[in-house]
C-alpha positions in Angstrom: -27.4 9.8 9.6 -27.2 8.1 6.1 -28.3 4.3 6.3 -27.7 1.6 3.8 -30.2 -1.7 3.8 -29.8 -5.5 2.8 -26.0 -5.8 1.9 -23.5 -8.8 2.7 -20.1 -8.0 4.0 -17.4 -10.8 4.8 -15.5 -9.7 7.8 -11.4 -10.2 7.5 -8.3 -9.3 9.2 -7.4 -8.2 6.2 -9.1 -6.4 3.5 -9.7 -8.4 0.2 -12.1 -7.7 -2.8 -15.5 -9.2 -3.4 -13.7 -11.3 -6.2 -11.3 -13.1 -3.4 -14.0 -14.3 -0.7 -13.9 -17.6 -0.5 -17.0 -20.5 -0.2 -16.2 -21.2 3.5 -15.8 -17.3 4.2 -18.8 -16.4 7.1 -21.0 -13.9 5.2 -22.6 -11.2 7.4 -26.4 -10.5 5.9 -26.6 -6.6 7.0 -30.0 -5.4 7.7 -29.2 -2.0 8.3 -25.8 0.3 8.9 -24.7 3.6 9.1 -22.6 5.3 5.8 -19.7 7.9 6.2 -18.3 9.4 3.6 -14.7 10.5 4.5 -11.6 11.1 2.2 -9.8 9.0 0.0 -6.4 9.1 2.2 -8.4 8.4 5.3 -10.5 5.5 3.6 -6.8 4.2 2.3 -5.5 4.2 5.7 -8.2 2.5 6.9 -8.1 -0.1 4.5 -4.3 -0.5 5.0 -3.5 0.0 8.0 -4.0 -1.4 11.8 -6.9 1.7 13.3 -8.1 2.4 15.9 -11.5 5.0 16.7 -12.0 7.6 19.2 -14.7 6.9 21.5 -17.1 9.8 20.7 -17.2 8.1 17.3 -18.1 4.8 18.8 -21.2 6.1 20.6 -22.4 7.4 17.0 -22.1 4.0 15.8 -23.3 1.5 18.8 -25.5 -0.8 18.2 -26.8 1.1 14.5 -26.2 -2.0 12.9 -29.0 -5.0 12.2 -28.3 -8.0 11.2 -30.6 -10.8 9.3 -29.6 -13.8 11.5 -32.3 -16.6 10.6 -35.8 -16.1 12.2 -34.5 -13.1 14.1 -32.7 -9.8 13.9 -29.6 -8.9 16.0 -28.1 -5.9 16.9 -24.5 -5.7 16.8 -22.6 -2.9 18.4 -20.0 -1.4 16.2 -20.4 -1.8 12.3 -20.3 1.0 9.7 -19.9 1.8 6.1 -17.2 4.0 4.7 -17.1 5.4 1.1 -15.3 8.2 -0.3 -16.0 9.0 -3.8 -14.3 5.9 -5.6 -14.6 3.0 -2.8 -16.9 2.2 -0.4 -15.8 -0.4 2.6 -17.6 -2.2 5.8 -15.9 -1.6 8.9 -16.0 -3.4 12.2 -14.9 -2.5 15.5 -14.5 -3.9 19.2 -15.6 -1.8 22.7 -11.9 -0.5 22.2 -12.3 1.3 18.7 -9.6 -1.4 17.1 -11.0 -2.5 13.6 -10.9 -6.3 14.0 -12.9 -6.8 10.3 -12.5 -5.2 7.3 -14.9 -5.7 3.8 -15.2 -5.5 0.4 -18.3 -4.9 -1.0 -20.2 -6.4 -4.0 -19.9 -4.4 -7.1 -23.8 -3.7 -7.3 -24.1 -3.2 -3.6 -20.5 -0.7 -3.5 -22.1 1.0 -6.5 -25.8 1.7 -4.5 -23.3 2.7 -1.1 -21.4 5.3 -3.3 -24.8 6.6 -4.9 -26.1 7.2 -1.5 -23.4 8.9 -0.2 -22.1 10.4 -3.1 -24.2 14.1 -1.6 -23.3 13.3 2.0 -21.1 15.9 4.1 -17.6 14.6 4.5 -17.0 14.1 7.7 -13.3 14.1 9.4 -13.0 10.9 12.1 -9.6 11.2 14.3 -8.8 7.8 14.2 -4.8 6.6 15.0 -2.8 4.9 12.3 -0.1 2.0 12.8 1.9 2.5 9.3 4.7 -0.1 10.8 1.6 -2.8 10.6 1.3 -2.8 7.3 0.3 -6.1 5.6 2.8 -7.3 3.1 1.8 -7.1 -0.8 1.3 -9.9 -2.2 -0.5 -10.0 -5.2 -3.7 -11.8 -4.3 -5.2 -13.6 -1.0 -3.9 -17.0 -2.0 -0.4 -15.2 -1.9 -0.9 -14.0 1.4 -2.0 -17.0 3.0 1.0 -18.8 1.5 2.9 -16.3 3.0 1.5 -16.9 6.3 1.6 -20.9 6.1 4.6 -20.3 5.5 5.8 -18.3 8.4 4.1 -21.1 10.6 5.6 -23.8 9.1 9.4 -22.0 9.9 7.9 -21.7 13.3 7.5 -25.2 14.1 11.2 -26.1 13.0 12.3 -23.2 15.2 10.1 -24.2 17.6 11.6 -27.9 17.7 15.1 -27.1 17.3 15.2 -28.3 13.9 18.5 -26.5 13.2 19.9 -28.6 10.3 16.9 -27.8 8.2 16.5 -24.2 8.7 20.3 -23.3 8.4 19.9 -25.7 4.8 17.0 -23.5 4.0 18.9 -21.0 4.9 21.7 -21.7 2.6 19.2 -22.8 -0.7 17.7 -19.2 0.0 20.9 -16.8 0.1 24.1 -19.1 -0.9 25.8 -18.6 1.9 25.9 -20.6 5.2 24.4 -19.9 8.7 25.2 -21.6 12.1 22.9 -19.6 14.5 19.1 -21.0 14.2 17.5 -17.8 15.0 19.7 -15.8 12.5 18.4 -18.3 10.1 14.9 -18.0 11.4 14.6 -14.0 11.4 16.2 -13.4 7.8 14.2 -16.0 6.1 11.3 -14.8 7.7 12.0 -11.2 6.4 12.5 -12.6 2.6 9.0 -14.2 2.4 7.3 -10.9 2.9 9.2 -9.4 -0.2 9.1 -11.1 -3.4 6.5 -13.5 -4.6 9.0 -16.5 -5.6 10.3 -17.1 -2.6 7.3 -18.0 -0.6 7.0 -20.4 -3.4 10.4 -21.7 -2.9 10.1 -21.8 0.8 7.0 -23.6 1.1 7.9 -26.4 -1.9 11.0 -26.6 0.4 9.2 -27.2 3.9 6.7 -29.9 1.7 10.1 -32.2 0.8 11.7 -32.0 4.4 8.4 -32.9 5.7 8.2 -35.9 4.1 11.6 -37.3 4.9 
């Protein structure tokens, strides 16, 4: 088993690049992890996606991981690296085999991952796929996290009944008008997720009715 030493990884529910972590993000200092070098669809799936890992793969990886934590070194369970030939991830994983972090890697540390893997055997994991769990596409992580503020901030008016602001939103968003709150709810939920204005929009919307 290929190991790679003294990398940093930050842990997301959703994959970003090294250039989108943010100050208050919790870095993980790895010690020490495992590298496998699988395909370029499978490493896209995993990056994409919502996996989930057999257990025989699990019991290669448990507790292969160390972690700098202080004075002291930990050993965490399930971590890994995966590469293919063009991009090189962390990966981590609960008892279950569900992936509940994904991570970039720094542009001199993905560059030593792929080196060291680049003569590794490629190795074929049966992991499951989700495709309907796709994350949306936005454009950068702000994006997404507008998206999602977004989406919570529609909650709480559904939440509370509002029904006179969400059937107004409703109206500014598709020109037409809506009576039934949920109806209102659903399909303005389902705009957000496609086109980058009208998370914009929604959200400059929510900030005036707030204030009144």
């Amino acid at each position: 088993m290929t190991y790679i030493y003294d990398i940093l990884l930050n842990f997301q529910n959703e994959y970003y690049d090294f250039f989108e972590w943010n100050v208050n993000d919790k870095i993980t200092h790895i010690k020490k992890t495992p590298i496998f070098k699988i395909s370029d669809d499978d490493l896209l799936n995993i990056k994409n996606y919502k996996v989930q890992f057999p257990e025989n793969f699990l019991k290669q990886i448990y507790n292969k991981t160390q972690v700098f934590k202080k004075y002291d070194i930990n050993i965490v369970n399930y971590i890994c690296i995966f590469c293919s030939e063009n991009l090189a991830m962390g990966i981590k994983m609960n008892k279950k085999g569900e992936v509940i972090g994904k991570s970039s890697l720094l542009i001199d540390e993905s560059e030593e991952v792929l080196e060291g893997g680049r003569n590794n055997e490629l190795v074929k994991i049966d992991f499951t796929s989700n495709k309907n769990k796709q994350k949306p596409e936005f454009h950068t992580r702000k994006e997404f996290e507008e998206g999602k503020m977004a989406i919570k901030k529609l909650q709480h008016l559904l939440e509370n009944e509002e029904a006179s602001k969400l059937n107004y939103l409703f109206f500014e968003c598709f020109g037409k008008k809506e009576t039934d709150i949920n109806k209102s709810f659903n399909k303005i939920k389902k705009e957000i997720y496609k086109y980058e204005e009208n998370y914009h929009k929604i959200n400059e919307f929510l900030k005036l009715i707030s204030q009144k």
